[in-house]
N, C-alpha and C positions, 0 to 999 in steps of 0.2 A: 504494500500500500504506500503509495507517494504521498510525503506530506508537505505544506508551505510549511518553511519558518519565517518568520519577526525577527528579521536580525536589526531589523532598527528600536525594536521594544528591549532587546537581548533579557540582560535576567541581572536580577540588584543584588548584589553578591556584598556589600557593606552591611555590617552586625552578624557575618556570616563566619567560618571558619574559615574564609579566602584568604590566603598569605600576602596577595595584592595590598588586602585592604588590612592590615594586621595595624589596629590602633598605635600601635609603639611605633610605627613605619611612617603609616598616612594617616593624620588626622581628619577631622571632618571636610576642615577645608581646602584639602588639597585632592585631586585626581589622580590617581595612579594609571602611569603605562609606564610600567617597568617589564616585570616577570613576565616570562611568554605563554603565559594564555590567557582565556578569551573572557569576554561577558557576555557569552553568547552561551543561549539553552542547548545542551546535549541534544543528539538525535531520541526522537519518541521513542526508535525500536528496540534502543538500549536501554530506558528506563524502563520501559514495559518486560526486557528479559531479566531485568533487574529486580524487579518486583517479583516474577513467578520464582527466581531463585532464593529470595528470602523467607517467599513463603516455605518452602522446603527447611523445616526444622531442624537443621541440621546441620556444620559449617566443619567439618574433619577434612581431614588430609583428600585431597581429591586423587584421582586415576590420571595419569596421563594420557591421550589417545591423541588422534592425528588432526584432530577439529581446528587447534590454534596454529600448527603450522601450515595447514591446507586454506586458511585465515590470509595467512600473509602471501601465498604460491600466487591465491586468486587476485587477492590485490594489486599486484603486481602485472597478471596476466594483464589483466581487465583495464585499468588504469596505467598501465607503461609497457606492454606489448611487452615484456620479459619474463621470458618461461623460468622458475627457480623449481628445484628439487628440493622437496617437501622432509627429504631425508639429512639434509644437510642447512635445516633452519634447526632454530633452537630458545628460551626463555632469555630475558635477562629483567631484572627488575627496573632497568633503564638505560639508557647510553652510554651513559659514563661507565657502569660496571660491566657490558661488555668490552670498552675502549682498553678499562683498567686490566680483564682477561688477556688484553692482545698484548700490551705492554710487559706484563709478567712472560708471557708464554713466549714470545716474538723479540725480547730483547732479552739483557742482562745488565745487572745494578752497572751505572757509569755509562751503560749505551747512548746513543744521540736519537733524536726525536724530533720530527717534524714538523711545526704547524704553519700554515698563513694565517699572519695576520694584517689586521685586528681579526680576532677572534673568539669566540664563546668563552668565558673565561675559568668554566672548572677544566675543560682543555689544559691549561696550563697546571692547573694544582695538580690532575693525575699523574701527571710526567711527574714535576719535581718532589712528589709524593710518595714514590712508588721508584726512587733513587736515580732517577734518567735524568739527562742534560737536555734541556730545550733547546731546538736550534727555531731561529725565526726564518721564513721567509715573505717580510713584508711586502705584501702587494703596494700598488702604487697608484693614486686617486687623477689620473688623466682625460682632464672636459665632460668631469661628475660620474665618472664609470673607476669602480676600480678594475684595475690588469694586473696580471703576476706578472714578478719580476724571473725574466726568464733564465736569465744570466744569470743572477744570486741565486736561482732554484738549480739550476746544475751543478753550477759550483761547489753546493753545500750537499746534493744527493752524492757526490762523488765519493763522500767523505765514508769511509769502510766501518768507521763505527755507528755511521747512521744506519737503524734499523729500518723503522715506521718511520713512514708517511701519512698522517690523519688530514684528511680533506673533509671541507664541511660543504656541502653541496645541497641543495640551495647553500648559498653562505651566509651566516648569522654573524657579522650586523651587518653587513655590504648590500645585502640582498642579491646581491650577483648570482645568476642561474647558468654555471659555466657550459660551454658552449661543445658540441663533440670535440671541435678539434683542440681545443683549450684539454680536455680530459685524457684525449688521445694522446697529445705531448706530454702530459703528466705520466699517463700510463705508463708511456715508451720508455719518459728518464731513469723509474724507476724499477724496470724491466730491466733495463741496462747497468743498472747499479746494486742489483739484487737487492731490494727495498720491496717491503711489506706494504702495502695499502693498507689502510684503515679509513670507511669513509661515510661521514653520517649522512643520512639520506634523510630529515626527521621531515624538510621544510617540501619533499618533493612533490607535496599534493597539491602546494600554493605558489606557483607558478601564472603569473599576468600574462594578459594581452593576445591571450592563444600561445602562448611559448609552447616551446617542446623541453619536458625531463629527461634529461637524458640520465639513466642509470649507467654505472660506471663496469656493472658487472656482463650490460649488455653489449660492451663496446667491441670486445673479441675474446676467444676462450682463453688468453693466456691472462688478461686480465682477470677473467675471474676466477681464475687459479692461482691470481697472486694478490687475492684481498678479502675484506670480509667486512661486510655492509650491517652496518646497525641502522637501525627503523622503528620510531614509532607512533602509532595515533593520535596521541595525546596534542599534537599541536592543531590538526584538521579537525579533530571531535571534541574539543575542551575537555581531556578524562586524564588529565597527567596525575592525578592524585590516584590514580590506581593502580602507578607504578608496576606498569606491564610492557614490556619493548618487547624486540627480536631480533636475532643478528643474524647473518646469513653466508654461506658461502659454495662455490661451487665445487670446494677441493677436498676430497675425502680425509687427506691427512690433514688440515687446518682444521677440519672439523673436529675429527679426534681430538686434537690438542687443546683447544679450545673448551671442550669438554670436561679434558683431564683441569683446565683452570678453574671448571665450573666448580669439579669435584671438590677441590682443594680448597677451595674457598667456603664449601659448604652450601653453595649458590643456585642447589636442585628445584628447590621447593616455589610452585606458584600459587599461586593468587587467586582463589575463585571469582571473587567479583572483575578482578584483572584477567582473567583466560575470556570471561563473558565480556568484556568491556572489548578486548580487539576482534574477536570472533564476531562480534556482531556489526562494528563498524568495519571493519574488513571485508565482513559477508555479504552485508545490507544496505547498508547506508549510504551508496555513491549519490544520490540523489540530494541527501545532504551535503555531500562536498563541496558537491557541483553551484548549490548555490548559497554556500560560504565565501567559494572562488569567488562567485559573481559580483557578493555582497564588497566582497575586501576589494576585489580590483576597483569598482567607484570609490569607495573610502579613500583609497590609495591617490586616486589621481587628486579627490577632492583638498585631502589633507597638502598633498606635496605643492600643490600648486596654490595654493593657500600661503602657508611660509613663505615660497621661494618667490609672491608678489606683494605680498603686506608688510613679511618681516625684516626691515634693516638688519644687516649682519648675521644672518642664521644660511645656512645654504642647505635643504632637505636634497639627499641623495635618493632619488625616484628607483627603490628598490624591484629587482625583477621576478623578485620572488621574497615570499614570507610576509608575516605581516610586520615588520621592524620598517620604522626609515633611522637612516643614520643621517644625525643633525650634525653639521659643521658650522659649532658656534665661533669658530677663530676670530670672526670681523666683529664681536663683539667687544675682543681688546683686552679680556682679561689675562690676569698676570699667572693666576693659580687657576686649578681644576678645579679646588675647594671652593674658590670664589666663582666658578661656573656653578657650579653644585647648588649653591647656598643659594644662589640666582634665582635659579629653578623652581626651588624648593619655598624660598621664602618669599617671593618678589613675585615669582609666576604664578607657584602653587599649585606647581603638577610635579610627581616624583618620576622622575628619567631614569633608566641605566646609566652611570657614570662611564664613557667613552673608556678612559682608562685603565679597568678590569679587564676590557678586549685587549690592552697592548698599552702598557705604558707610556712609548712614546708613540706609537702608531692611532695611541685613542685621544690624546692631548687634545681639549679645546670639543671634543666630541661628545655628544648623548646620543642616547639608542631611547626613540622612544615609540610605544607598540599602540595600531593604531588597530588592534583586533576587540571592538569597543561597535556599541549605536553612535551614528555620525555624530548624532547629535553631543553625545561625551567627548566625543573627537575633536569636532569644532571649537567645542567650548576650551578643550587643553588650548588647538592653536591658537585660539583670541586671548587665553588669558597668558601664554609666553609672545602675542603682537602688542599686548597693553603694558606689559614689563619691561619690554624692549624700546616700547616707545619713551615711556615714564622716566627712563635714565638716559636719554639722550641729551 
């Protein structure tokens, strides 16, 4: 059964247990577009299987069967034309503790470690977390687009103690929806340089303007023998709070291994309301996606072109995917981050991602602010950082 959503009603998640909204964070009078997800209502067809499973008296250890991996096969079919082997998916309670399996399993303490930035910023704590050396490959923001640096990305895979390569595609904050031949080069380098892929897929279902996703494992079989794809709903279905992912691979030994990290870690165990939550928006719910996409790409255009003609100094980066834009407050002149921050927060009175969590120097002068909200909450963020911006001129 098809159903319309109200993504301009969405749903009042304030005096709720929403971490967005956590009093000590944001008080009344401020707006939150920080954390990445939405104010938008869940699909019907997962509260509804939400509901008959609680009626069921009963919450023990559940069965495994093939339901949640044949979950994610079809998603993928269905949604991005790429066949996966149902035999070689697997649980993970979210991205990062699959990322954190690849890092154990795929390197060793002191190895070197990949990322572009700016970037999601537990990305960074896992590495130096978990005893790896960060190595950066800062992208570079060229007439509002960012582009890899292609020269510092060679250079630095060459390197025999770099292991992993973690790509974020869509990319969080950039929005950049990288492009086959963009992947294809990446692929190559690290084919060349026996380098591990690691690559999140989370944003792949929010993709503007009719683009095309390109997954990474569809590129050609050597690629996907040399990577391992984490995935999950929680950013197209608003359900991150039931901490249910899935990582993916084509290679029967990285599976194994992968496994054995599961083992080791003690990382078997799922989630009942979590197996129902991706099973069902995996199984069901494309007709929700479809017009989440729809809802977001208006937002998108409305938000970005809003800023980038009302607000002096602020420059919105017209993300190609995700619901993030990344703000480049540089022209506004401040000396400190803190004093960007403070800006925001006291002056504007909407709470941002601080730029510099993605990359120290690469997020400098920057916020990440998430426009997966009713316009109307949207709107009101951008006038109330065009009135703040005006007010101190």
């Amino acid at each position: 059964m098809s159903h319309v959503y109200d993504f301009d009603k969405g749903v009042d998640r304030r005096g709720t247990d929403a971490k967005k909204f956590d009093p000590s964070l944001c008080p009344d009078d401020v707006l939150p577009f920080w954390i990445a997800d939405s104010e938008f209502q869940s699909p019907v067809e997962l509260t509804e299987a939400l509901h008959k499973r609680v009626d069921m008296p009963h919450y023990g250890y559940p069965y495994i069967d093939s339901a949640f991996e044949n979950a994610v096969a079809r998603w993928y079919k269905v949604r991005h034309n790429t066949v996966l082997n149902p035999d070689y998916i697997d649980f993970s309670p979210n991205v990062i503790m699959a990322m954190i399996w690849t890092v154990k399993e795929f390197s060793a303490v002191g190895d070197k470690i990949l990322l572009q930035t700016p970037v999601y910023p537990p990305f960074h704590g896992l590495i130096k977390n978990n005893g790896r050396q960060l190595v950066y490959n800062e992208m570079k923001l060229i007439d509002g687009r960012y582009e890899i640096d292609w020269e510092d990305l060679e250079k630095k895979l060459k390197d025999p103690a770099l292991k992993v390569m973690f790509i974020c595609n869509p990319q969080n904050p950039t929005g950049r929806n990288f492009t086959r031949e963009e992947l294809t080069r990446m692929g190559e380098l690290c084919l060349a340089n026996d380098v591990m892929v690691g690559i999140d897929e989370i944003h792949a279902d929010i993709v503007y303007d009719g683009g095309e996703f390109i997954p990474f494992c569809s590129i050609s079989e050597e690629f996907a023998n040399n990577s391992i794809t984490y995935v999950n709903p929680a950013k197209t279905f608003n359900i991150a709070a039931f901490r249910t992912a899935a990582w993916f691979t084509h290679n029967e030994k990285i599976y194994r291994r992968m496994m054995n990290q599961q083992a080791y870690a003690k990382g078997m165990g799922r989630n009942i309301f979590g197996n129902i939550a991706l099973e069902v928006c995996f199984g069901q719910c494309d007709d929700y996606a479809d017009q989440c996409l729809a809802y977001l790409n208006g937002t998108r255009d409305m938000f970005v072109d809003y800023i980038n003609e009302n607000v002096p100094g602020i420059t919105a980066i017209k993300p190609e995917a995700t619901f993030m834009s990344w703000l480049d407050c540089r022209g506004l002149g401040f000396e400190t981050q803190q004093e960007l921050k403070d800006f925001m927060f006291n002056d504007a009175k909407v709470l941002l991602n601080d730029g510099t969590t993605f990359g120290a120097k690469e997020g400098f002068g920057f916020m990440r602010f998430n426009f997966a909200a009713p316009r109307s909450m949207v709107m009101e963020g951008a006038k109330r950082i065009e009135a703040a911006v005006k007010a101190r001129a």
